[in-house]
C-alpha positions in Angstrom: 63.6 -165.3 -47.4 64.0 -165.8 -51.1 63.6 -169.5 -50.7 60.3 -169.1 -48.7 59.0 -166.8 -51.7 60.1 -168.9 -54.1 58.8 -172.1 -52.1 55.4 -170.3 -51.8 54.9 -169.2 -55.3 55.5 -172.5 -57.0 52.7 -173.9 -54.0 50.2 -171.3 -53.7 50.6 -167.9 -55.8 47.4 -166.3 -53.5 49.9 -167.3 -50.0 52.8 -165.2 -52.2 50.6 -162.3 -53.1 48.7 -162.3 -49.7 52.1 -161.9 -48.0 53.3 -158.9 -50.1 49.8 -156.9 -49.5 46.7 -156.6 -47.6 44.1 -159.6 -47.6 41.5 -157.7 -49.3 43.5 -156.9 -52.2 45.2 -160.4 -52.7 41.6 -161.0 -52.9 40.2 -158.8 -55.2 43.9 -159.5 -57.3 44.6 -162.7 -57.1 41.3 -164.6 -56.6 38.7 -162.8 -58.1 40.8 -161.2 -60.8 39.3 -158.2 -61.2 39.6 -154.4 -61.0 38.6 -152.2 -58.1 34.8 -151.2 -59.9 34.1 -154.8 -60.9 34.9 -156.0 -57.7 33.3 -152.9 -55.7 30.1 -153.8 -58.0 30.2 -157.6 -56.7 30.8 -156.4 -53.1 28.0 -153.9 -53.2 30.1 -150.5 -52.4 31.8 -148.0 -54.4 35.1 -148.3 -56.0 36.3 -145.4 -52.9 35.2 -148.0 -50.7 37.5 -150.9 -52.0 40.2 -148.2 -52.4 39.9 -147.0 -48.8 40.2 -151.0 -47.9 43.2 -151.7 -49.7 44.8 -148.8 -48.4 43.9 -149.2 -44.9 42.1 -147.0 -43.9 39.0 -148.9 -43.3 38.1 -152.3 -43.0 35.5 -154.3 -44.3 32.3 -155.1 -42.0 30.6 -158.6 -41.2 28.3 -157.7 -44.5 30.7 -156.8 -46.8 32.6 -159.9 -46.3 29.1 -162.1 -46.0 28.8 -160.6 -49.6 32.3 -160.6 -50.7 32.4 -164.7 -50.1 28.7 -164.8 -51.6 29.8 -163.3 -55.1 32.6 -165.6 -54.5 30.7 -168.9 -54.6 27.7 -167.5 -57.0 31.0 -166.6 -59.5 32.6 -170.8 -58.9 35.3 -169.8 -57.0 36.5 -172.1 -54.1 36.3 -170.2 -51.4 38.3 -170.0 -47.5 36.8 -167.2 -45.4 40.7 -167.7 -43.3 41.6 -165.1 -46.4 40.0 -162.2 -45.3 41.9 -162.6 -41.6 45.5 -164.5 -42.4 48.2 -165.4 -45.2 47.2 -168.8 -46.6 49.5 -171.3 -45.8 51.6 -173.5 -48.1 
């Protein structure tokens, strides 16, 4: 195991970070690089929202990930939708 982590982090930090927590917050962490409000702001819901997603509780629809990757591109980020559904792989 702590080859594999330390084999992914040298790759692909996002693949490290994806595999310690939930997709949506490797996201909003380790690709966007911002806090919950910025990131709520450029998904078009409330902080609570992006809080209730990290957490669980409830998931992000077919819109909020259509904008989620849209602020992505308008922002110059190369983006993989496979990030919202599976750890990247190295």
């Amino acid at each position: 195991m702590r080859r594999r982590i330390r084999r992914l982090t040298q790759q692909n930090a996002y693949a490290y970070y994806a595999h310690q927590m939930r997709p949506i917050e490797a996201i909003r962490k380790h690709v966007f690089k911002l806090p919950q409000q910025a990131f709520a702001a450029a998904a078009g819901v409330s902080q609570a929202t992006v809080s209730r997603w990290e957490s669980g509780e409830f998931e992000p629809n077919r819109d909020d990930l259509a904008r989620i990757r849209d602020a992505a591109e308008a922002a110059g980020i190369a983006w993989d939708d496979r990030w919202f559904f599976e750890v990247a792989s190295t």
